[in-house]
N, CA, C and O atoms as CSV, one atom per row, in Angstrom:
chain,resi,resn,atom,element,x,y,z
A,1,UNK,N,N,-9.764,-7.705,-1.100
A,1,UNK,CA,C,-9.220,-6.408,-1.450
A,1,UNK,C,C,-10.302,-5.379,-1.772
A,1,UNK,O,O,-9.893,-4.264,-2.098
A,2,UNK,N,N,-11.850,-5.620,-1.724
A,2,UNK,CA,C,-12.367,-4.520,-1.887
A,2,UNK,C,C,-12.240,-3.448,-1.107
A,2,UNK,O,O,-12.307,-2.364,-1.687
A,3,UNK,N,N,-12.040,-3.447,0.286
A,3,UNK,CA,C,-11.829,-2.367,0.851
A,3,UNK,C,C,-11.040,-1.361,0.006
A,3,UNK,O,O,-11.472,-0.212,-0.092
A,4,UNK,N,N,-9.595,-1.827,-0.780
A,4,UNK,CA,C,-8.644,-1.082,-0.892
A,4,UNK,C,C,-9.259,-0.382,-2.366
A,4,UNK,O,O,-9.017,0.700,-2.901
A,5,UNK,N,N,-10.292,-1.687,-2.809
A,5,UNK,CA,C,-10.929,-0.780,-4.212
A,5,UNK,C,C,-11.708,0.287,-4.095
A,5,UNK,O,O,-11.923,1.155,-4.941
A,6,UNK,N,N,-12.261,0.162,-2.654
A,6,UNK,CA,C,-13.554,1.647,-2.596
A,6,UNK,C,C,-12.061,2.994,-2.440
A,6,UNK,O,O,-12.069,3.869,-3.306
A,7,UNK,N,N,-11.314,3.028,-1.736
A,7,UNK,CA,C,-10.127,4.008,-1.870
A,7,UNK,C,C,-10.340,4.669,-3.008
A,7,UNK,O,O,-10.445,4.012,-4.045
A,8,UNK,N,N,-10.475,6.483,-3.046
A,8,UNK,CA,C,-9.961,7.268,-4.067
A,8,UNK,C,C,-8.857,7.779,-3.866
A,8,UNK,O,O,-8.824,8.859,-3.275
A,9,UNK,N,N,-7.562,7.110,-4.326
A,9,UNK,CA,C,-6.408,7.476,-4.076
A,9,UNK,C,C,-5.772,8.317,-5.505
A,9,UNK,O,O,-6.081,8.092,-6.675
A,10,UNK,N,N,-4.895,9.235,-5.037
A,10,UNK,CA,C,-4.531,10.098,-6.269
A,10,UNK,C,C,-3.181,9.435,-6.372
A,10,UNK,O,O,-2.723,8.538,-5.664
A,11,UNK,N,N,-2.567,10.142,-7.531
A,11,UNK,CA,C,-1.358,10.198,-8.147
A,11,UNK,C,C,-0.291,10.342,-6.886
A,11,UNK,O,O,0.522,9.525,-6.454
A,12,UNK,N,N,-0.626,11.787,-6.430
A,12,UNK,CA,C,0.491,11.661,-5.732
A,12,UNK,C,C,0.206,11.612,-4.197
A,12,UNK,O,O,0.824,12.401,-3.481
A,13,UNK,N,N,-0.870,10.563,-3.527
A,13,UNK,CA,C,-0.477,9.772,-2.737
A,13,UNK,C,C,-1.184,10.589,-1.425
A,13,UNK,O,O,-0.717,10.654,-0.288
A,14,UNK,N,N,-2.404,11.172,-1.901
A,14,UNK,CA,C,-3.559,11.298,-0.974
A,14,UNK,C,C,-4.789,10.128,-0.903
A,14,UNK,O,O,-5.293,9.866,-1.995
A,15,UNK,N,N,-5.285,9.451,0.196
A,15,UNK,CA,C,-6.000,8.741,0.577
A,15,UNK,C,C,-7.046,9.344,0.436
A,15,UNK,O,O,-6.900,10.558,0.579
A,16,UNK,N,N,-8.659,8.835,0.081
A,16,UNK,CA,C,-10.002,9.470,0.320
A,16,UNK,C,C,-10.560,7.825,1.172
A,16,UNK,O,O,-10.186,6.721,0.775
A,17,UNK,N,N,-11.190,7.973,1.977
A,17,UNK,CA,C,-11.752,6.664,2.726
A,17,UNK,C,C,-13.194,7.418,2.609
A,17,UNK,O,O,-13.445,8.442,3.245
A,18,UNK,N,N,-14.096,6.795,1.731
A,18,UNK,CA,C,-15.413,7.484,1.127
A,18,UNK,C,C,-16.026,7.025,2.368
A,18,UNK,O,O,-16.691,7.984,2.761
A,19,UNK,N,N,-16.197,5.674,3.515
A,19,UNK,CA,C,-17.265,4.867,4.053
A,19,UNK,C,C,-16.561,6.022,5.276
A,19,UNK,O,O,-17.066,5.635,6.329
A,20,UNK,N,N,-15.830,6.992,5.537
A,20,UNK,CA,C,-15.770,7.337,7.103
A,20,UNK,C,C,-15.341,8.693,6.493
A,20,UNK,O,O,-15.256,9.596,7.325
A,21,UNK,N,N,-15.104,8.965,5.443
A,21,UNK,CA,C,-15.048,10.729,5.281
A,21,UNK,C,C,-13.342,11.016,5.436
A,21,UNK,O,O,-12.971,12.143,5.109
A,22,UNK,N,N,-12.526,10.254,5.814
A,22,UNK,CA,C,-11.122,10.474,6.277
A,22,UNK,C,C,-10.082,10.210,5.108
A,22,UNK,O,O,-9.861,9.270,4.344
A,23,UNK,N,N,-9.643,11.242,5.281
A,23,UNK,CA,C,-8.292,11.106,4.139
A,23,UNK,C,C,-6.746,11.039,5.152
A,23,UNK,O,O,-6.371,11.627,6.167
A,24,UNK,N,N,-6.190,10.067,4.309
A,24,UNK,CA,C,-4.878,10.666,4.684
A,24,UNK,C,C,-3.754,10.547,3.377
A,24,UNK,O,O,-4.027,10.354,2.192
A,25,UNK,N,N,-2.562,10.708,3.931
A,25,UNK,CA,C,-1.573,10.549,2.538
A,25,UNK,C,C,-0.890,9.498,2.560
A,25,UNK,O,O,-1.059,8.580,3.362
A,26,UNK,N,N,-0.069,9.536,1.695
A,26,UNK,CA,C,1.200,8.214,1.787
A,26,UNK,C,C,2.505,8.669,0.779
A,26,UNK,O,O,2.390,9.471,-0.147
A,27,UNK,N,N,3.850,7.934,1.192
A,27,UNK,CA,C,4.579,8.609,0.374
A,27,UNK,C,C,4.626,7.555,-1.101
A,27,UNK,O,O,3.747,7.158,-1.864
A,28,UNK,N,N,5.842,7.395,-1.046
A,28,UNK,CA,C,6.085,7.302,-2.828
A,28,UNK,C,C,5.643,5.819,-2.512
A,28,UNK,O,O,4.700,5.318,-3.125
A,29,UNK,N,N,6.483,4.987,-1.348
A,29,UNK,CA,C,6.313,3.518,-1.646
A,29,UNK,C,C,5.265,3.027,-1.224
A,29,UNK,O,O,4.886,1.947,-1.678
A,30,UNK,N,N,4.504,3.733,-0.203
A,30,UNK,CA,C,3.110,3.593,0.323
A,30,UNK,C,C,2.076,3.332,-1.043
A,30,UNK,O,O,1.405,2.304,-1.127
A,31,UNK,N,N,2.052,4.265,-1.952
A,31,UNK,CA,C,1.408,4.056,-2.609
A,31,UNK,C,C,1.999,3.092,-3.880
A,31,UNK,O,O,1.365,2.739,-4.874
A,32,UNK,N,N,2.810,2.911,-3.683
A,32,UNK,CA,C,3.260,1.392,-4.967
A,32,UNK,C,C,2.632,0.456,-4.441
A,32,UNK,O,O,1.646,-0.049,-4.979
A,33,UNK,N,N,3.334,-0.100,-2.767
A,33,UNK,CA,C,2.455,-0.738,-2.351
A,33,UNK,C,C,0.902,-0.953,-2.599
A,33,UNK,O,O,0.517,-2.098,-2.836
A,34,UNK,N,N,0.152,-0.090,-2.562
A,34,UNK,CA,C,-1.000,-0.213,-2.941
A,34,UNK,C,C,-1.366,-0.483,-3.835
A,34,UNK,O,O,-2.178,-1.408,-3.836
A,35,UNK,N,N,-1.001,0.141,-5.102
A,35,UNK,CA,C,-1.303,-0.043,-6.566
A,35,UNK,C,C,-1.028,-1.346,-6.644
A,35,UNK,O,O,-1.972,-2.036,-7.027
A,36,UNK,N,N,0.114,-1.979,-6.366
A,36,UNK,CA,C,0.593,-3.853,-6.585
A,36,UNK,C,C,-0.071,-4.464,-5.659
A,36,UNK,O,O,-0.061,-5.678,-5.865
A,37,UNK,N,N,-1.036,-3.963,-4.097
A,37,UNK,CA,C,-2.205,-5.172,-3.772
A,37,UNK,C,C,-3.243,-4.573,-5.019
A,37,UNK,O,O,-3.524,-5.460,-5.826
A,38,UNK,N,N,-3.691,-3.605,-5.237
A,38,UNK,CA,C,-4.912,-3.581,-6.205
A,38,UNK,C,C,-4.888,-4.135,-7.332
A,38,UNK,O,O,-5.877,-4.175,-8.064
A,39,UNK,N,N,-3.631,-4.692,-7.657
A,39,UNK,CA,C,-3.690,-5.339,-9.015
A,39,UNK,C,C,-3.439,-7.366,-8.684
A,39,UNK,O,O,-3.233,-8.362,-9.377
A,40,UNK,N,N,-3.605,-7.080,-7.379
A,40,UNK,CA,C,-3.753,-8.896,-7.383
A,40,UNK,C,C,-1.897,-9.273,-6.737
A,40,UNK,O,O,-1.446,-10.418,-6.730
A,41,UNK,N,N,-1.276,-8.314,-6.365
A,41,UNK,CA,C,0.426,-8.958,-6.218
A,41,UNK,C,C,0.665,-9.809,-4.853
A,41,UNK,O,O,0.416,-9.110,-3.871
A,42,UNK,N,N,0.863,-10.438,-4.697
A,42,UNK,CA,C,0.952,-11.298,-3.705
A,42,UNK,C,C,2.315,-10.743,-2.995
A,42,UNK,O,O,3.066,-10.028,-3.657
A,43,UNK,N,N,2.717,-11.172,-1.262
A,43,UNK,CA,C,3.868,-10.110,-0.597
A,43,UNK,C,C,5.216,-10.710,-1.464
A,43,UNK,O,O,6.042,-9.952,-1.973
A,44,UNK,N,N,5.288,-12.050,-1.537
A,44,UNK,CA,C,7.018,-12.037,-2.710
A,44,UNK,C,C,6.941,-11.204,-3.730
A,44,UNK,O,O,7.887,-10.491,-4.067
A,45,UNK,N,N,5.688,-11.220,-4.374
A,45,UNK,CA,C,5.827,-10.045,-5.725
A,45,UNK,C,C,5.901,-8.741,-5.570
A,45,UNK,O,O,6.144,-8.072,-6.574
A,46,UNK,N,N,5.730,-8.144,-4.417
A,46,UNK,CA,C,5.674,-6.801,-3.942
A,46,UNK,C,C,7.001,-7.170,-3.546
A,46,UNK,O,O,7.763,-6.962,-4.490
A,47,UNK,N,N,7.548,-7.595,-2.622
A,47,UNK,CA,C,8.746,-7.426,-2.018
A,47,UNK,C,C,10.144,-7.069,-3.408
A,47,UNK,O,O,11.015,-6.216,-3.579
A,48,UNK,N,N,9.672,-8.241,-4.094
A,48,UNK,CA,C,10.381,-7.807,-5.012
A,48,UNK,C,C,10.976,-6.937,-6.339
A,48,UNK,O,O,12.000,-6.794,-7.007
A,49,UNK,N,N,9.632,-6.478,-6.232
A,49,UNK,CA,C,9.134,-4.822,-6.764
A,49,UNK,C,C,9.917,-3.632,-6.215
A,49,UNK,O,O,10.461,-2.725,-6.845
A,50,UNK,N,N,9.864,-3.799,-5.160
A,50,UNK,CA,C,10.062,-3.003,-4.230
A,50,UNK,C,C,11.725,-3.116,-4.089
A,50,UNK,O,O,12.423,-2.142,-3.805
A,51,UNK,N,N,12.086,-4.045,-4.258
A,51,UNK,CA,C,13.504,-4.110,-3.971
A,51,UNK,C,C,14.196,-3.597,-5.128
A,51,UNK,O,O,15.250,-2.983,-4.963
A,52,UNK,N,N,13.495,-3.866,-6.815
A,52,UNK,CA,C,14.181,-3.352,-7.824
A,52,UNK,C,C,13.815,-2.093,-8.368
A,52,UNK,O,O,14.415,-1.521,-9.278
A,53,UNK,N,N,12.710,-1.647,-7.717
A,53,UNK,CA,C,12.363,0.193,-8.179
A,53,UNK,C,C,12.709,1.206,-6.578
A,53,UNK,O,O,12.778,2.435,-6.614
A,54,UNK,N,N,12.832,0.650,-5.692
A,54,UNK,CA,C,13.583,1.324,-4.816
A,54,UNK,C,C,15.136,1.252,-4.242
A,54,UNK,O,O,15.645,2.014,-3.421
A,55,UNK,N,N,15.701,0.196,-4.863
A,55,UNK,CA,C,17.165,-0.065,-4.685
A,55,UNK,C,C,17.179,-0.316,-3.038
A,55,UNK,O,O,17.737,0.455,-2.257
A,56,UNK,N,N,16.433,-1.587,-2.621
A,56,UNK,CA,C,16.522,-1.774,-1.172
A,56,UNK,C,C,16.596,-3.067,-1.042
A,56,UNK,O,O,16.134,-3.858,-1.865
A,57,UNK,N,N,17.408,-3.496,0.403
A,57,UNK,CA,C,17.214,-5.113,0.385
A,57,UNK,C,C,16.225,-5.948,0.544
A,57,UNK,O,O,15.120,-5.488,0.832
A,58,UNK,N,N,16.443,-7.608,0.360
A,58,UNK,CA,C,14.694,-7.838,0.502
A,58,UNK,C,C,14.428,-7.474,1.833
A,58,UNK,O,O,13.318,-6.958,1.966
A,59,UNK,N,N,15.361,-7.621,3.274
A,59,UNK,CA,C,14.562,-7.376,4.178
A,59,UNK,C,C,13.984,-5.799,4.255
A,59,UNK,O,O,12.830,-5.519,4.579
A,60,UNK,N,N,14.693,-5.134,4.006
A,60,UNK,CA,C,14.384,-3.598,4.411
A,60,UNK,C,C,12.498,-3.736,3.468
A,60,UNK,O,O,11.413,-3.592,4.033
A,61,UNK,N,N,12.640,-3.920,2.572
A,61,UNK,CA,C,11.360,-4.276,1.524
A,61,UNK,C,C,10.554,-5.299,1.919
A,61,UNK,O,O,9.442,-5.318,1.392
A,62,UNK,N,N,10.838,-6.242,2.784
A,62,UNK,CA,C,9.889,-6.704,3.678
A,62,UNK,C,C,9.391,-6.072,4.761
A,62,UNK,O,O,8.166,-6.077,4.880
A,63,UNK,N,N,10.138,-5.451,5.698
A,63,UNK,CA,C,9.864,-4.840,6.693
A,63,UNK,C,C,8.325,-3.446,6.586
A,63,UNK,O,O,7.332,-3.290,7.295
A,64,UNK,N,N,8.991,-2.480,4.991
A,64,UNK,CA,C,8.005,-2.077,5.000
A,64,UNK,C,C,6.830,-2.360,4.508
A,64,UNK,O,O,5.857,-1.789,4.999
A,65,UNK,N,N,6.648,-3.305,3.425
A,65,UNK,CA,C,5.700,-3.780,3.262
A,65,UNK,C,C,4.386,-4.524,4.037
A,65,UNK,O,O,3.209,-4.657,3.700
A,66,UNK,N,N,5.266,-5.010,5.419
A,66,UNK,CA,C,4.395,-5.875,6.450
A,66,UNK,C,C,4.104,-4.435,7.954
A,66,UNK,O,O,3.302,-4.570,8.878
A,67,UNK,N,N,4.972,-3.283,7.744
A,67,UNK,CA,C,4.522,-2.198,8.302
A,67,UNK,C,C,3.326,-1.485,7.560
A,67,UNK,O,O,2.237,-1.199,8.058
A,68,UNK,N,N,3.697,-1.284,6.422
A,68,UNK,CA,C,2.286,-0.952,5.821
A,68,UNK,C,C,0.923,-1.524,5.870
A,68,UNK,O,O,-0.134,-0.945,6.123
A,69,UNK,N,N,1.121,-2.674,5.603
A,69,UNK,CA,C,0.096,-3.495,5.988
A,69,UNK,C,C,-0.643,-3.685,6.830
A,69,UNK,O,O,-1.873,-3.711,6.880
A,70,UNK,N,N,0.599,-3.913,7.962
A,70,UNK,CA,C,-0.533,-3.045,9.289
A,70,UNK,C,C,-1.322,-1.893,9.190
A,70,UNK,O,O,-2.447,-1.645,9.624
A,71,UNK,N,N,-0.543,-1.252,8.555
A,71,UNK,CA,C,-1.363,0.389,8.820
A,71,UNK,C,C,-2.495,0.399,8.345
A,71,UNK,O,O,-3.446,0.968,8.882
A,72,UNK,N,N,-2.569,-0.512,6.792
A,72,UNK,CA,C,-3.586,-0.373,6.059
A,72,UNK,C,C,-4.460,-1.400,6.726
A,72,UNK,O,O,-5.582,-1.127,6.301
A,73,UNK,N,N,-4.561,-2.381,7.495
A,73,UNK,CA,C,-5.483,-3.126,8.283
A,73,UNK,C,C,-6.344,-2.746,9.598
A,73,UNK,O,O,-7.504,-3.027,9.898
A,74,UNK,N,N,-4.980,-1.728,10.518
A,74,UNK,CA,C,-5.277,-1.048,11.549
A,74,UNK,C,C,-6.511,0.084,11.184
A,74,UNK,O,O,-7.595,0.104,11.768
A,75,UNK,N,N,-6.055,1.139,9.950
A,75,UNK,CA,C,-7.503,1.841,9.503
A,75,UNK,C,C,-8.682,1.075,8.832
A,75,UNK,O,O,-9.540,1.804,8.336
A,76,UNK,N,N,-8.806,0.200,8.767
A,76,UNK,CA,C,-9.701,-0.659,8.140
A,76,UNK,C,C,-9.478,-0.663,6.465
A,76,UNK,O,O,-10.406,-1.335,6.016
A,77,UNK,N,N,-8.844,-0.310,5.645
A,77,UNK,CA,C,-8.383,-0.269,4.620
A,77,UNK,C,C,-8.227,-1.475,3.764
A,77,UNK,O,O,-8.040,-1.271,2.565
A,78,UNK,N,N,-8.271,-2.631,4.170
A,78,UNK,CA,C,-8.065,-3.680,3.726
A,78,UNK,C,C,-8.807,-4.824,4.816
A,78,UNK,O,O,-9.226,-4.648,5.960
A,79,UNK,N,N,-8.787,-5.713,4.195
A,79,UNK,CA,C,-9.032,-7.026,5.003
A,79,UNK,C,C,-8.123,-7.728,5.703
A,79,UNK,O,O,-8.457,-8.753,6.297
């Protein structure tokens, strides 16, 4: 997870990628997601995060979680 530690990410859900100069944003769950890998959450513990602060099922809360993931792997963001 260091990749996701060099990230200066704000409050409300702008990206800074310091090693390539590129920012982008994310919305509300994009960045929960993140905050719960930076703190060590493994995908059942996110999924299920996700299911009780967004009122969603586990799949819908799987789905985005393993879409995100991509995203955040595809920019190099993570490992």
């Amino acid at each position: 997870m260091s990749k996701l530690n060099s990230l200066a990410i704000s409050d409300n859900g702008f990206i800074f990628k310091p090693s390539t100069g590129e920012s982008f944003t994310t919305n509300e769950i994009g960045l929960f997601i993140i905050n719960l890998l930076k703190d060590g959450k493994a995908g059942d513990e996110i999924i299920n995060a996700i299911t009780e602060d967004f009122e969603v099922d586990n799949v819908t809360a799987g789905r985005d979680l393993y879409e995100y993931l991509d995203f955040l792997k595809r920019e190099n963001m993570m490992d």
